[in-house]
C-alpha positions in Angstrom: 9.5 47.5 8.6 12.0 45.5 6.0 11.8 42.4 8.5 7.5 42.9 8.6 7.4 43.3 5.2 9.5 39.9 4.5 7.9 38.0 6.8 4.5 38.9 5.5 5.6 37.9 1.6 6.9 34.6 2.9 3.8 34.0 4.8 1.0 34.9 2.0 3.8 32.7 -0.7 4.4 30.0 1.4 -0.3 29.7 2.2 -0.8 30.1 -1.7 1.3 27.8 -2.8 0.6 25.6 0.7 -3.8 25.6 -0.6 -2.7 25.1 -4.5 -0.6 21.7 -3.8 -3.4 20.2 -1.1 -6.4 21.2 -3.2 -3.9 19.1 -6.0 -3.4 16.4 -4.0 -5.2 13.3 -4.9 -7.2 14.9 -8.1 -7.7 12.8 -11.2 -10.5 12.2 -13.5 -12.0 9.2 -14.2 -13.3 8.0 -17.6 -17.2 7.0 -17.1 -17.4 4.7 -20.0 -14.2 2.6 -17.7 -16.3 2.8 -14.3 -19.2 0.8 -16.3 -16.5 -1.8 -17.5 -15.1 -2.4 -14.3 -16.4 -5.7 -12.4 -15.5 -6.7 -9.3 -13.2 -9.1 -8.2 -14.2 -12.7 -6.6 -13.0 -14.0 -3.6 -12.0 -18.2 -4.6 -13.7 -20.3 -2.5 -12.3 -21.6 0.7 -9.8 -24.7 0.4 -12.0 -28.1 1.9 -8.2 -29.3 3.0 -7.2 -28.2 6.5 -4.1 -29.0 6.6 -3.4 -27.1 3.1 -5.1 -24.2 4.0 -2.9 -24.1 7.3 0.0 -24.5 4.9 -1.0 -21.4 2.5 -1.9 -19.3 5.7 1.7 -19.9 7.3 4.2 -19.8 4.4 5.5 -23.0 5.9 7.6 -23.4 2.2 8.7 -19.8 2.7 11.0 -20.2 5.7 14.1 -21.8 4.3 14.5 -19.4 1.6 14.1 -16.6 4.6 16.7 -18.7 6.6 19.3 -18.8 3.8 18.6 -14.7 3.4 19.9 -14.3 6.8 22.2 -16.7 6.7 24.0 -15.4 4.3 23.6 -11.7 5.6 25.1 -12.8 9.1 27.8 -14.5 6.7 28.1 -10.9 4.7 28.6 -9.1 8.1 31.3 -11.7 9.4 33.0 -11.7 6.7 33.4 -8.2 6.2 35.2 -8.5 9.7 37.5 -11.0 8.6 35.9 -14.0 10.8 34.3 -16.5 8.4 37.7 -16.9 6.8 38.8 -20.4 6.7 42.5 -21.0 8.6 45.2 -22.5 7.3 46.1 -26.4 8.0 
């Protein structure tokens, strides 16, 4: 009766504090003198260049900066081992 009468206080805890925290999940108010303020945002127009918009749509200036990351990570892990030491002449 002891083990019934645990399990049934865990249970009825464990669904009202279980409905409390979803019903509170994702509630917040919203001024309505801010909604009528809001405007929405604009898409800029599409670039006339080609060859610039394949440039912005590739991160083509991104990748060196990338390559030196993992460079220098593959350096950090070498190291760490003792290998990227430079020998003695």
């Amino acid at each position: 009766m002891r083990f019934f009468r645990r399990l049934m206080i865990v249970t009825l805890l464990t669904v009202f504090f279980g409905t409390g925290i979803a019903a509170a999940v994702g509630y917040e108010r919203y001024e309505v003198s801010n909604a009528a303020e809001a405007t929405p945002a604009a898409k800029p127009a599409p670039s006339p260049d080609l060859g610039k918009a394949i440039r912005e749509a590739s991160f083509l200036d991104k990748y060196p900066a990338v390559i030196d990351q993992v460079v220098f990570f593959v350096k950090d892990i070498l190291g760490q081992f003792g290998i990227t030491k430079p020998k003695a002449p």
